[in-house]
N, C-alpha and C positions, 0 to 999 in steps of 0.2 A: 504493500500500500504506500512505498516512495520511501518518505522519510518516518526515521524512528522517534513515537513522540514520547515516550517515557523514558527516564534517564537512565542510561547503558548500566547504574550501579543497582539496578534494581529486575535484573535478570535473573542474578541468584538470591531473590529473594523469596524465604516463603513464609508468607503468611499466617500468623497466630492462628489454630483453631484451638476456639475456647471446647470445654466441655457441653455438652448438650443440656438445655434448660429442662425443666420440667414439665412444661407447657407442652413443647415439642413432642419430647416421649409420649404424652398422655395422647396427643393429635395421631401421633404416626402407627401408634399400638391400638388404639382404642381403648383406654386405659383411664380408668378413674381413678386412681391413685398411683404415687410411683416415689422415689426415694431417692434424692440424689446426692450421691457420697462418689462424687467428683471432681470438684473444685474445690475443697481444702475450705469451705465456710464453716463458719462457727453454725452448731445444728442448736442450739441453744437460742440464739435471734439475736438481738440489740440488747442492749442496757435499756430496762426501763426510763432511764435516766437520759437517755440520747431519744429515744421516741417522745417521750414528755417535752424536751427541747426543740421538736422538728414538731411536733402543735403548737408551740408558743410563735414558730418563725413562721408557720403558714400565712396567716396576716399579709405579711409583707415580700411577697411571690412576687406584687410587680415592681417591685425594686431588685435593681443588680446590687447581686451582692459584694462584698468588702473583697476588692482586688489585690489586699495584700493581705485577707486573714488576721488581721488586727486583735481579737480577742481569740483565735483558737491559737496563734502565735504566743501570745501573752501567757493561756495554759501550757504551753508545752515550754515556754522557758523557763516557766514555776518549777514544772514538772522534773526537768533536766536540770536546772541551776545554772543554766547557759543563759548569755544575751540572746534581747528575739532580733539582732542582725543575724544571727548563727542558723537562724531554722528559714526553710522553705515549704509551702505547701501546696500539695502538686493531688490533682484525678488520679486518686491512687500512686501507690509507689514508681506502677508503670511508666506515669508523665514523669517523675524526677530521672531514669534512666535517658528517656530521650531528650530531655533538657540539658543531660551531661553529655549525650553524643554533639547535638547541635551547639552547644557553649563550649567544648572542649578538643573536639576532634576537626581536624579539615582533612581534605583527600588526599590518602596518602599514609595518613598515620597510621599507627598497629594499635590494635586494641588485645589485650589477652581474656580469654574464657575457658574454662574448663566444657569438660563430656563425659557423661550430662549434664546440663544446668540450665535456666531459665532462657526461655528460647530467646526475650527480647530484647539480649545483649546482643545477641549476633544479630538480629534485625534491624536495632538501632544505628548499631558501628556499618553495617552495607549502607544504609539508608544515608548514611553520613558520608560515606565514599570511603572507609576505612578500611585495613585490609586486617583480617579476625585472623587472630595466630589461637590454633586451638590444641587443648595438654588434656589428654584423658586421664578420667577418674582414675585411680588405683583402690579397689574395691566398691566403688561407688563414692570412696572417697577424694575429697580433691587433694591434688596432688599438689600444693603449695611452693615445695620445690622445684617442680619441674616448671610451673607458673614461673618460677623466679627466676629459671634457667632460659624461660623464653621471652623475657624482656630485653629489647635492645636500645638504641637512641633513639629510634623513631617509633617509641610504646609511650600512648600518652594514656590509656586508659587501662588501669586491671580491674574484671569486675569478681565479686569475692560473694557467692550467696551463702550464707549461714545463718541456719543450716539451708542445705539447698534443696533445690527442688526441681525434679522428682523424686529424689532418693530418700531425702530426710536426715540426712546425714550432718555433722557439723564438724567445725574444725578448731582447734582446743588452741589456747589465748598462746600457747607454747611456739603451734604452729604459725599463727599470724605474727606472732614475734620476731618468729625466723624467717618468715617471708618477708616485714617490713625493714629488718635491716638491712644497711646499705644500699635500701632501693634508690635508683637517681630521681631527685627531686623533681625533675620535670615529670614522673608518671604517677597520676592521682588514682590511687587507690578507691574503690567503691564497692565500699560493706553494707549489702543488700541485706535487711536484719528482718525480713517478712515475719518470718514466724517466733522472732526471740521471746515471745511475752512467754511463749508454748514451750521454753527450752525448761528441763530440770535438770543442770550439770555441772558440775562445782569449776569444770575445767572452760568453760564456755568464756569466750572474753568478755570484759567490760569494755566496748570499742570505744567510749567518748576517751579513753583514755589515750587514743591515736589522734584523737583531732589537731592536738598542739605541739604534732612531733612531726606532722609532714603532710602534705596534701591527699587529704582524706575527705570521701563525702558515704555520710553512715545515711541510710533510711530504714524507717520504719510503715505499716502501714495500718490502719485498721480497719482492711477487709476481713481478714483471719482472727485472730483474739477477741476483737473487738466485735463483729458483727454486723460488720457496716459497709459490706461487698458490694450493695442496690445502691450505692450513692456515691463511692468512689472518693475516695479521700486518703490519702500519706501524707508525710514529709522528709525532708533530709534537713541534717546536719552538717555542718562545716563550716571552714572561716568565712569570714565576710567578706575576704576577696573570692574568693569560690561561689557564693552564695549571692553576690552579685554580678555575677559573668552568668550563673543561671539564671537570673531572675531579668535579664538582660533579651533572652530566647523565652519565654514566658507568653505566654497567650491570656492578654487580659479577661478578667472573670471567670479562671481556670480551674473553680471551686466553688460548687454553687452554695448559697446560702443554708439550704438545709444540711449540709453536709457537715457544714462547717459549725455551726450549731451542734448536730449531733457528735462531732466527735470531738470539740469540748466538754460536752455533759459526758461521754465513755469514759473518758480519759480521769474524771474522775471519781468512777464506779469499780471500785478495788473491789468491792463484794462480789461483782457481776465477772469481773475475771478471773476472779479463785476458785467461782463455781465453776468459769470453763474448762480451768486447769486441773480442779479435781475432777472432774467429766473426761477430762483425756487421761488422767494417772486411773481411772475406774477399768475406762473401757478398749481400752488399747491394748492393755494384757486380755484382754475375750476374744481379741480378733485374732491375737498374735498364737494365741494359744490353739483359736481353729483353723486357723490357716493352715499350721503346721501339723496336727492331726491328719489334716488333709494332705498334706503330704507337699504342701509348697513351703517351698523359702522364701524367709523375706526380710530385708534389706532392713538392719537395727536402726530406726526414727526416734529423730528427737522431736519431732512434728506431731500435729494434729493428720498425718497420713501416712499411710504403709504402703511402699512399693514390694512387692511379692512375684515371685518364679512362677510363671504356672507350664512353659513350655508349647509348644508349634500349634496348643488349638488354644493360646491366649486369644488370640481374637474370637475366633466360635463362642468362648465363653462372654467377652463383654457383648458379644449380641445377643446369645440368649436370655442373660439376665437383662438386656435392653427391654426385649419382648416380657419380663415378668415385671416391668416396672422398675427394677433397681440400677440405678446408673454408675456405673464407673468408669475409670477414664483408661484407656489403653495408650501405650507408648509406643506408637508409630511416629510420632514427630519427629520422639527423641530418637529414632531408629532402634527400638528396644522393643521389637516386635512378639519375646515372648514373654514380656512383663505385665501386669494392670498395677495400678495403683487407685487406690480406696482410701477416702477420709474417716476419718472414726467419727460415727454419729449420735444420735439419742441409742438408749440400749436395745430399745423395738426397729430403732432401723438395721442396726447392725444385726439382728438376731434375723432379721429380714433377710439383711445377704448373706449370712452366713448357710443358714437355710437352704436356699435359691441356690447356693456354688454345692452344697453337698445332696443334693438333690438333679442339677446338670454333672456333677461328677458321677454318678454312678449309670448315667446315660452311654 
């Protein structure tokens, strides 16, 4: 058709597919109920305290909200004891990653990621013109060394998920220590921290403890602990010159006002996150424990999800249970074609798939 009108860096790119809604399943099965332990959300819901804030801000829908987050900034520097020049807050954690490709990368540069890991570092860095140097897990875990072994002068970005995901895995303050030494100060570090509220591990790092020792950008988000997936809301951390070179690429009103509400009010509902946390220490040993009965392996989670072995009819199996209702997420993205991965949910859901997988296993 002549000339090529999309940009030559966006050839190999492939496209986020999210997990399947609930909606959908119930449409495509005929299905009046269905369970979806695929996307790593809290099955527990929002803080009461974030929903009672997001009726208070209804009112005032026709007003654009606060484009610099002003009061959920103010909580989160309470929160941390940092200044609110130090925080940024972005539609989910996702927009801070492409905030830091577009603010930090030009064509040409190297970004480092491990494999597996969250697909939208490598999206971000093509989409940016970067050229993705990639260091595979060693057990599913990230290989920090080998990360450190493949930075060169032209690495401006390393991104660091922990724990990561899909695997669930994390990396103990030992290793990031040893990765951040002697790194060259021009490659800014990015400790992607999604699931830490969900971490229980004595060895797990305190990362603000990196902000002031070399260019580091920490986020967090509260889609997962928090429960706040439907509205889309994170932030990052980092200096102020960092933190304004993002907020520079920044798309005004990039957090809308209910959001931003709600995850003020979360942020201060410790009650509501220790139930989540005792919800995952409850029911994560039931999953782990039937899995393995069954006779799959599965990959030790510090997360709110278990990546598990099932072998060459992993797929067969996320369709059948598609068809009984329960949803799980299969790793074809990740090219990990005989893996699923399952979020841990209320006890009736899990006992739902649990059911459902030994019920198609003996098929």
């Amino acid at each position: 058709m002549g000339r090529q009108l999309a940009r030559k860096c966006l050839e190999g790119v492939n496209s986020y597919s999210p997990g399947k809604p609930i909606e959908e399943v119930q449409r495509e099965y005929g299905l009046s109920r269905a369970v979806k332990l695929a996307s790593n959300e809290n099955p527990l819901g929002p803080s009461p305290r974030a929903l009672e804030a997001i009726r208070r801000a209804l009112p005032n829908l026709h007003r654009y909200p606060d484009s610099h987050c002003f009061y959920l900034v103010r909580e989160l520097s309470r929160h941390w004891g940092l200044p609110p020049e130090q925080f940024l807050v972005g539609n989910g954690s996702d927009e801070l990653i492409t905030l830091a490709a577009r603010a930090f990368l030009d064509p040409g540069d190297e970004v480092v990621i491990a494999e597996p890991t969250f697909l939208i570092y490598r999206i971000a860095a093509q989409i940016a013109g970067a050229r993705v140097k990639v260091v595979k897990s060693k057990q599913f875990r990230y290989d920090l060394a080998g990360m450190r072994r493949a930075v060169t002068p032209r690495t401006r970005l390393a991104f660091i998920a922990n724990p990561d995901n899909p695997t669930g895995t994390y990396v103990t303050k030992a290793e990031v220590d040893a990765f951040m030494e002697d790194l060259p100060p021009g490659v800014i570090v990015f400790l992607d921290e999604a699931y830490a509220e969900l971490v229980d591990a004595p060895d797990y790092p305190d990362s603000r403890l990196y902000l002031d020792r070399r260019p580091v950008i920490l986020t967090r988000t509260f889609s997962k602990a928090y429960g706040l997936s439907g509205i889309r809301v994170g932030y990052g951390i980092g200096s102020p010159e960092l933190i304004q070179a993002m907020q520079k690429v920044r798309e005004p009103f990039n957090v809308n006002s209910l959001a931003q509400a709600a995850a003020a009010a979360a942020l201060e509902d410790s009650e509501h996150l220790e139930t989540t946390r005792r919800l995952l220490r409850e029911q994560k040993p039931v999953l782990y424990r039937a899995l393995e009965e069954l006779g799959f392996s599965c990959v030790p989670s510090a997360t709110n999800f278990i990546l598990f072995h099932v072998g060459p009819r992993a797929g067969r199996l996320v369709q059948a249970l598609l068809k009984r209702g329960i949803i799980v997420r299969d790793m074809l993205a990740w090219d990990l074609p005989e893996y699923i991965r399952v979020t841990v949910g209320l006890p009736e859901e899990n006992q739902a798939f649990i059911q459902a997988v030994k019920e198609e296993s003996i098929k």
